[in-house]
C-alpha positions as CSV (number, residue, x, y, z in Angstrom):
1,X,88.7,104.5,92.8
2,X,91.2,104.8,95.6
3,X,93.6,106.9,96.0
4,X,96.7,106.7,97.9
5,X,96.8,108.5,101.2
6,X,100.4,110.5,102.0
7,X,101.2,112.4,105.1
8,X,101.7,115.8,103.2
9,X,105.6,116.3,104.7
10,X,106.6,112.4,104.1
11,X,109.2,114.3,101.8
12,X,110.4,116.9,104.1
13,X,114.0,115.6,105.4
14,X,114.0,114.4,109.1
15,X,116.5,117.1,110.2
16,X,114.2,119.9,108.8
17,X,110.6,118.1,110.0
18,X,112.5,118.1,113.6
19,X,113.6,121.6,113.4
20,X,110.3,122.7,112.8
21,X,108.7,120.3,115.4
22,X,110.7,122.0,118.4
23,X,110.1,125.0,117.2
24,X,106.3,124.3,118.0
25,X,107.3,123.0,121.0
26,X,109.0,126.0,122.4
27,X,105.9,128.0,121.4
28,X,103.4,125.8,122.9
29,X,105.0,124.1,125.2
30,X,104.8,127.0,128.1
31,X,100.8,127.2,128.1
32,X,100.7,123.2,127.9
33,X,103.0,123.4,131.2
34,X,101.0,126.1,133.0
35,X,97.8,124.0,132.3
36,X,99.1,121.0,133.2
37,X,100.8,122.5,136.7
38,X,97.2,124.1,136.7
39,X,95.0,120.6,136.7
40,X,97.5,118.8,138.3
41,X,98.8,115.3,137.2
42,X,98.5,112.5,139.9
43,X,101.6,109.8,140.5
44,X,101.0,107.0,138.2
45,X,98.0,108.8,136.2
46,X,97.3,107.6,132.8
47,X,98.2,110.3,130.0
48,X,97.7,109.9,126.3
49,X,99.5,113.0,124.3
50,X,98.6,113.5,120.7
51,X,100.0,116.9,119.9
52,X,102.0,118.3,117.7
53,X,106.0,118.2,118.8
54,X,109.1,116.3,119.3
55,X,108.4,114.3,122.1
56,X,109.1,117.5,125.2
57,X,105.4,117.2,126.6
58,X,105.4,113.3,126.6
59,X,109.1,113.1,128.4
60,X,107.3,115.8,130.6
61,X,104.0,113.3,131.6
62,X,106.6,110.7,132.0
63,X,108.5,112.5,134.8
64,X,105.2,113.8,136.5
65,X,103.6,110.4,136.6
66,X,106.9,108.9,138.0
């Protein structure tokens, strides 16, 4: 049998899903920035982000990278 696979908040409205997603990011996001300034990121490094947030640590790569 297979069952159908749903990402468990596929019913939570955008708006709200967003909210809670910077939320996150203003919790996490200063240790991920400390870290970060702590290894270092090289101009045009490679960077793959998979966490959890709206998109702030990504746009962050982006302008350390150039």
């Amino acid at each position: 049998m297979s069952e159908e696979v749903r990402y468990s908040l596929a019913s939570v409205e955008h708006e709200l899903e967003f909210s809670r997603l910077q939320k996150l990011q203003a919790i996490n996001d200063p240790a991920t920035l400390a870290r970060l300034d702590e290894i270092g990121i090289p101009d045009g490094a490679r960077c793959l982000e998979v966490g959890a947030g709206a998109g702030s640590i990504a746009r962050e790569l982006v302008r350390r990278v150039g």
